[in-house]
N, C-alpha and C positions, 0 to 999 in steps of 0.2 A: 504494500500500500504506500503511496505515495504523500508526502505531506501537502498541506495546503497552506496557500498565501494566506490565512485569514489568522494572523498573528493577532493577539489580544492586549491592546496597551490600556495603561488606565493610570490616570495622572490625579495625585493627592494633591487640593489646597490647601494650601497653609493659610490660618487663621491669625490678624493682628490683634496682640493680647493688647492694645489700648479698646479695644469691644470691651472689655470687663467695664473702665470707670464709666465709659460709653452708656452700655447697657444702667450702669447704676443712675447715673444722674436721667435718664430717659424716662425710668420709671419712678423713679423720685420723684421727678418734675408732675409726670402723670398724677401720681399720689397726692401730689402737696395743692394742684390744682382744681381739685375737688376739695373746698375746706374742709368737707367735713373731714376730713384723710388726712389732712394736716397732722398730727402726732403719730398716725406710721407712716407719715414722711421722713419724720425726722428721725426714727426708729431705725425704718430702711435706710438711710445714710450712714446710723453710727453700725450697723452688725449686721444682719443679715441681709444686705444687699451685697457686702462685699464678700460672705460667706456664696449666695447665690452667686453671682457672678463669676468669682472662679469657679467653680465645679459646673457651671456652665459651658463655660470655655473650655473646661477640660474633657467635655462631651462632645463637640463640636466636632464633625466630619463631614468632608465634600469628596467625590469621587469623580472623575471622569472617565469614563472606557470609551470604547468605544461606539456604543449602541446605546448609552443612559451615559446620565447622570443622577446619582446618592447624595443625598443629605442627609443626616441626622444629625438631631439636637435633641436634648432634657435632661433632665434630670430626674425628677421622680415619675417625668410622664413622657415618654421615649418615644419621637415623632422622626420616622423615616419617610421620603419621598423618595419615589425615582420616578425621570421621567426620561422615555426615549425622549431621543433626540430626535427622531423623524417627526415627533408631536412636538416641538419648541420652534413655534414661530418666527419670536423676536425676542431677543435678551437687552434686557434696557441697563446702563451704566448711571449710576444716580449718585449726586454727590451734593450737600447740601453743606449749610455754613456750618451745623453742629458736626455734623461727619468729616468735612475738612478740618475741625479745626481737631480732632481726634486721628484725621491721616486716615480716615475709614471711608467708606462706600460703598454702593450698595447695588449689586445684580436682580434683576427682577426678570422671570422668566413668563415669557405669555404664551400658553401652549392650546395647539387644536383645541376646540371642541371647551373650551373654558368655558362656563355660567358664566350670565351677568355680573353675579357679585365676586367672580375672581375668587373662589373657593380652589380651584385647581391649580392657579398659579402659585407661585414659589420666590420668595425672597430670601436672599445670602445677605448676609451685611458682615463685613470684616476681612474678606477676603483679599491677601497682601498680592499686588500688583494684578486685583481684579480687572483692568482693562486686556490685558494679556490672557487673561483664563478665559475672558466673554468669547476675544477673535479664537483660542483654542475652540471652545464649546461650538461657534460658528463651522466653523472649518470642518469641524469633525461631524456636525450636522451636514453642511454641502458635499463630502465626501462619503458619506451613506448615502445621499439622495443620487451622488452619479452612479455608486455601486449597482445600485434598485433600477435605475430606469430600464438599463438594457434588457431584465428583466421581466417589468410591467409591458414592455414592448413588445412581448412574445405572449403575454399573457390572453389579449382578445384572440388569438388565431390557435385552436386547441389543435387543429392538424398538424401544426409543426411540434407543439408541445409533444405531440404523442409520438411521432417521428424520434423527437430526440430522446424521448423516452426509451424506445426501439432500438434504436443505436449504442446506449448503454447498455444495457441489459445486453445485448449480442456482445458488443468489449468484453462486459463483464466475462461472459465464456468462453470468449477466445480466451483472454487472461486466464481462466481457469484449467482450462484445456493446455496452454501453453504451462503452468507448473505444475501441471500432471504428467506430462510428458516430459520436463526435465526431469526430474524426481524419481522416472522411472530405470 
């Protein structure tokens, strides 16, 4: 048997640990601007926000292969995504004056077939040199899509599918018929 070109690569992001103070003052803020939340605001500031925070960060994983991309995030509540890449639209780069001023930003994935309210889309925030990882995730998306076509292009005409179907299956015994006879 012969090997096939369909090698498997898959590229880990790495996460900027300023997302910790990031994450904290975010929902701090969140907190303390509903008054009434105001004393676990200031709760979440002194302890367990910076308790959350790291052990958040230290859950954090992104994947890229070649056919998906993985996320996971939580802590006591363990939320994984994957989403082909032949379903991700458009990956949006988002960078805003709090995320600048933390060196952070944020990939937002818009995939097929998404609801209105964006329950199927997918946001990264932290990801170190995210502008790089979005053209990877692109690329790796356009490069399955030329893999497929030649493919989907044989798909309406089942005469030829079945022909080359026919053609295999015959290989296949020649090939067999060929190390039966060396063997012997």
């Amino acid at each position: 048997m012969s090997e096939t070109s369909a090698t498997s690569t898959s590229l880990r992001a790495a996460f900027n640990p300023l997302i910790r103070p990031y994450l904290v003052l975010t929902i701090g803020l969140t907190l303390a601007a509903t008054v009434i939340m105001l004393p676990f605001a200031l709760l979440w500031f002194i302890g367990p926000g910076q308790w959350w925070a790291r052990h958040y960060f230290d859950k954090l994983e992104c994947e890229l292969t070649d056919k998906a991309i993985r996320f996971r995030k939580g802590i006591l509540i363990t939320v994984e995504k994957t989403i082909p890449l032949e379903n991700i639209q458009d990956v949006t780069f988002i960078e805003g004056p709090i995320l600048r001023h933390f060196n952070l930003s944020k990939l937002k994935f818009e995939t097929a077939g998404t609801s209105h309210n964006g329950l199927a889309n997918m946001e990264l925030t932290g990801i170190i040199d995210a502008q790089t990882f979005r053209n990877q995730i692109l690329t790796k998306r356009d490069q399955l899509k030329e893999r497929s076509q030649p493919l989907a292009a044989l798909a309406p005409d089942n005469a030829q599918l079945i022909a080359l179907n026919i053609i295999i299956t015959k290989l296949d015994e020649i090939i067999t018929h060929q190390k039966s006879r060396n063997g012997q």
